[in-house]
N, C-alpha and C positions, 0 to 999 in steps of 0.2 A: 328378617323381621317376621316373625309368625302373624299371619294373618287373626285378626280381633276372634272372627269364631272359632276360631280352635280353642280359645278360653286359656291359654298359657302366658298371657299379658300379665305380669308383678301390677300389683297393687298399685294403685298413683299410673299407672303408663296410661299414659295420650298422647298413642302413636297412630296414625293413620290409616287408612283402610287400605288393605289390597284388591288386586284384581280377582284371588278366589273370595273375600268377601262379597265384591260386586258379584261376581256368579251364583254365590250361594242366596243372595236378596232376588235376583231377578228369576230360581225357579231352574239354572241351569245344572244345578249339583246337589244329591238328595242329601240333606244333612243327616237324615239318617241313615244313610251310607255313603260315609268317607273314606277317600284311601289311607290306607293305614292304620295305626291302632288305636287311635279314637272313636269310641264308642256313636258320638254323634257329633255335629258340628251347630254352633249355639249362632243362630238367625239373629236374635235379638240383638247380640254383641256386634254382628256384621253392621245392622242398620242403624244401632246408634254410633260406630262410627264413621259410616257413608254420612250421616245425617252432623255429625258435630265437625266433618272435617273438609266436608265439600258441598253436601247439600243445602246447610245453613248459609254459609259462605258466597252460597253464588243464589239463593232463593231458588234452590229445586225442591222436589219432593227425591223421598229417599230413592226411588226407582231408576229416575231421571238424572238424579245423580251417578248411581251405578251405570246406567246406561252413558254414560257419562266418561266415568273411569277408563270403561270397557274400548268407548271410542278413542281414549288418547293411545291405549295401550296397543290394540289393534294401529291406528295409525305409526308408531312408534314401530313396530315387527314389520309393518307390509315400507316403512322407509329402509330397513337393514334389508329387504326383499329385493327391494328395486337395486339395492347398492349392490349385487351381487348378478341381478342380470339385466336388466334395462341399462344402467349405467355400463355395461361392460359391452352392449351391441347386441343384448339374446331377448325373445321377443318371450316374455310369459306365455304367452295363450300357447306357446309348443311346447312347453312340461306341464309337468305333475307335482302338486303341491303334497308330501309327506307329515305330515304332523306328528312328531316323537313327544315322549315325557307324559306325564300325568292330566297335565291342562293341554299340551297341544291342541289335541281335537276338538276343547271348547270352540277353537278360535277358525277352525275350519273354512264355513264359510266366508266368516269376514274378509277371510286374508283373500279369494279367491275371490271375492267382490272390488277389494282398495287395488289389488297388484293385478287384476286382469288375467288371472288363469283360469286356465278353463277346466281343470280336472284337480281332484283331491286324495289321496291314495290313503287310507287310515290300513297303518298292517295291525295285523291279528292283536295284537299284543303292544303297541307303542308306548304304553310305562316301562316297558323294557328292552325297549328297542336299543337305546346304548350298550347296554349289559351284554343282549345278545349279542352286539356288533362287535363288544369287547371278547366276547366268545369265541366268534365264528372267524374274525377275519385274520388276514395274513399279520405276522409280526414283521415287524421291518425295525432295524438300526440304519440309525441316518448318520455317517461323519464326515467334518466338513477340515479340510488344511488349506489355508491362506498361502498361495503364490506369489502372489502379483508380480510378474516380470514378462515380458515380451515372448511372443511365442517361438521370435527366434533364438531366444539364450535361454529356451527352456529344453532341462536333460533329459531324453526321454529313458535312461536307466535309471537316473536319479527318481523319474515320475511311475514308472512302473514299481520302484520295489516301494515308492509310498501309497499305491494301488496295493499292493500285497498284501501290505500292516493291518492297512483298512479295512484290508477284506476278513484277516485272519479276525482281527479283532470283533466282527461280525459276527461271524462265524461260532466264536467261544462264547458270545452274548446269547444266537439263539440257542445254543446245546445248553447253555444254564440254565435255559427256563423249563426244562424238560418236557418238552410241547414236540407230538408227533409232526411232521412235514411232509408233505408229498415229496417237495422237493424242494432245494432252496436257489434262488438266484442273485444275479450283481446287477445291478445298476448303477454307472460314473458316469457323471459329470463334469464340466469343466464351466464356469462360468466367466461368460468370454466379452472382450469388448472388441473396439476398432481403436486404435491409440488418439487419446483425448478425451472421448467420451466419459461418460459418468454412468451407465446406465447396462447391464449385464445382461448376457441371454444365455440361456443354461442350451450346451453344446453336448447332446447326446454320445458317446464314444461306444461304439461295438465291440462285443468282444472279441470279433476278430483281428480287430485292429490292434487290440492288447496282446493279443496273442501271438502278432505277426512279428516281421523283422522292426525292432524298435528304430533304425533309422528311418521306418515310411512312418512311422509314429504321425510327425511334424503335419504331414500333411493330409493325413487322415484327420487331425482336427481340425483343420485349418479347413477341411472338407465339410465338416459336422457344423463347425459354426459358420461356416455360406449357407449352410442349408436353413440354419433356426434362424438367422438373421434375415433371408429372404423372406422367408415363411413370416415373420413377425412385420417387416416395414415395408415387405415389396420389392424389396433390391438389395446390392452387396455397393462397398463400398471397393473399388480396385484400387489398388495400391496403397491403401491405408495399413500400417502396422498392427497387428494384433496383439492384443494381450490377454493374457491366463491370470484372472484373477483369484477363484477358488476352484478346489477341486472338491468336488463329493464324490461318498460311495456309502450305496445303499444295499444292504443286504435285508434282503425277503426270504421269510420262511410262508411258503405257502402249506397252507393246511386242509385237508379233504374237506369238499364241498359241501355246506350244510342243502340237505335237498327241504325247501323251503312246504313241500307238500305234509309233511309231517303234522304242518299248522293247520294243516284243513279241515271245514267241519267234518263232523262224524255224519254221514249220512241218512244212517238208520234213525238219528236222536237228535233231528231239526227241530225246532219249536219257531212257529211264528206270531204267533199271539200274544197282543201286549201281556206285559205280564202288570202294568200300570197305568194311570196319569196321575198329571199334575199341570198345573198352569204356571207357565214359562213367561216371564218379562222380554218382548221383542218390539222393535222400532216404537214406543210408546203406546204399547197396550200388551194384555193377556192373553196369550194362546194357550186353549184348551191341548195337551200335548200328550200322545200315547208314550210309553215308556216300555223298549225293550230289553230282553236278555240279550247280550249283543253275542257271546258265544255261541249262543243256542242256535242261531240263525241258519237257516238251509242255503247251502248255494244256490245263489239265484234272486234269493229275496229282493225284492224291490219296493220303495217306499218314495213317496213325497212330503218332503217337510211340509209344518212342524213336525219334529220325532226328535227323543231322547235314546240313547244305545248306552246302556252301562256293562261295567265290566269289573274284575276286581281293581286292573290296574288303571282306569279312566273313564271318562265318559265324554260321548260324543254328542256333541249338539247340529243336529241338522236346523237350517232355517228354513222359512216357509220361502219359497221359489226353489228350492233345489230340491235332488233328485238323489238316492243311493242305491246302491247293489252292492250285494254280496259276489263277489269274482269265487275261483274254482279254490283260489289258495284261503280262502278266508278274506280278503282283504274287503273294506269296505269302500266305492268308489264312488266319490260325491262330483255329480255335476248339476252347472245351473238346469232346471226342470224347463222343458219344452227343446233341448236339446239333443245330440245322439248319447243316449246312455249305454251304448253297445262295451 
């Protein structure tokens, strides 16, 4: 659904407002520079409809409304947040919150405010930060063959020459993408239980044990899965039967290391001076808010919200209680203000 100010809504549509409309109402995205190839993005279209789809609705003013939006959506990111480290045993406040994609770094702050982390990492470039990633990183084929039988009436000739297939088959996938490699490597798996259970633990296999005399096979896994089994519940289960459920083999083409310095300011051609304002919509009022070049920026800069940071591919909303710097690589590093900003 195209957001109402892009102006691309067919005639008759009364569809609802998005979260970059809330943004563009409340002052955090310059409608007259959006990303992309629209000229400008049309305010009016945003507010009337914040105003006919939620603000009327619940008796806000148009602001209070987007302010509004902005909170469900914010709560909506920082609940997928928690479900990934809180719910899993890891304590936010020890990472670094990255914000990728175009809107990410609107949302900066907030997420860093609702999930309780303490730091914000914005890299040089985060509208393109998948692309790159689709660039820079290692190729890997993942293939998986269904066992499931006991690991004592499993063949280990039978299990090495389907290790083989898997591997060649890897192999002939990365040389078709015609992608340079440092070097490439194997990764197998076995995904294992104890007999009865429901529930599998991926059973690391070395290559030297692939390597070795295939009669110690047997218990080279039976070694690998004591080890992931402990490591996961705290204990092994003795004399319980094993079973090889699936088997994976992953082949990695690794590819020479993108050296991330490349992204760094230029030295000689800092700029720190706003190059703007405007007044920004925050917790129910206007802040007067400088606006920078977020490239231009010298290592080192440092600033305390309110502040705007634009760019071709995003823009960054600092809030008032936090704090940014500019790191050696370019990166901008938000934390709450009265903190270590080191």
């Amino acid at each position: 659904m195209f957001p109402a100010c892009y102006g691309l809504r067919g005639e008759g549509d009364d569809l609802g407002p998005t979260v970059t409309d809330a943004n563009v109402l409340l002052g955090r995205i310059n409608p007259a520079r959006p990303i992309g190839a629209l000229p400008s993005l049309d305010v009016g279209a945003a507010r009337t409809a914040i105003e006919r789809h939620v603000g009327g609705p619940l008796g806000l003013t148009a602001e209070a409304a987007a302010e509004a939006i902005l909170t469900v959506a914010n709560a909506n990111m920082a609940g997928a947040m928690r479900l990934v480290s809180i719910e899993r045993g890891h304590d936010p406040a020890r990472f670094a919150y990255m914000p990728f994609g175009g809107g990410g770094a609107l949302h900066v702050c907030a997420m860093m405010r609702e999930v309780g982390i303490s730091a914000g990492l914005i890299p040089r470039y985060p509208g393109v930060s998948s692309a790159l990633g689709c660039a820079i990183a290692d190729m890997r084929h993942d293939f998986v063959q269904t066992l499931n039988r006991p690991l004592a009436r499993l063949d280990a000739d039978e299990l090495l020459a389907q290790i083989g297939r898997m591997s060649d088959a890897g192999r002939q996938a990365l040389d078709s993408a015609g992608v340079p490699f440092e070097r490439i490597r194997r990764e197998v798996e076995l995904d294992m239980l104890y007999q009865g259970q429901t529930h599998t633990v991926a059973a690391a296999i070395e290559d030297a044990a692939l390597q070795g005399v295939p009669a110690a096979l047997a218990g080279a896994i039976a070694g690998a899965f004591e080890r992931a089994y402990e490591q996961a519940f705290g204990r092994i289960l003795q004399g319980v039967p094993m079973r090889v459920l699936n088997l994976r083999v992953t082949m990695i083409g690794e590819r020479p290391k993108f050296d991330l310095r490349v992204l760094a300011p230029d030295p000689d051609h800092g700029r720190d001076e706003p190059i703007g304002s405007r007044d920004v919509h925050h917790d129910g009022r206007w802040w007067p808010t400088p606006i920078y070049e977020r490239l231009a920026l010298p290592v080192g800069f440092t600033i305390e919200g309110p502040a705007l940071f634009e760019q071709p591919d995003t823009t960054i909303w600092l809030e008032p209680g936090f704090v940014s710097r500019v790191d050696a690589l370019g990166n901008l590093v938000v934390r709450p203000a009265g903190g270590n900003n080191a």
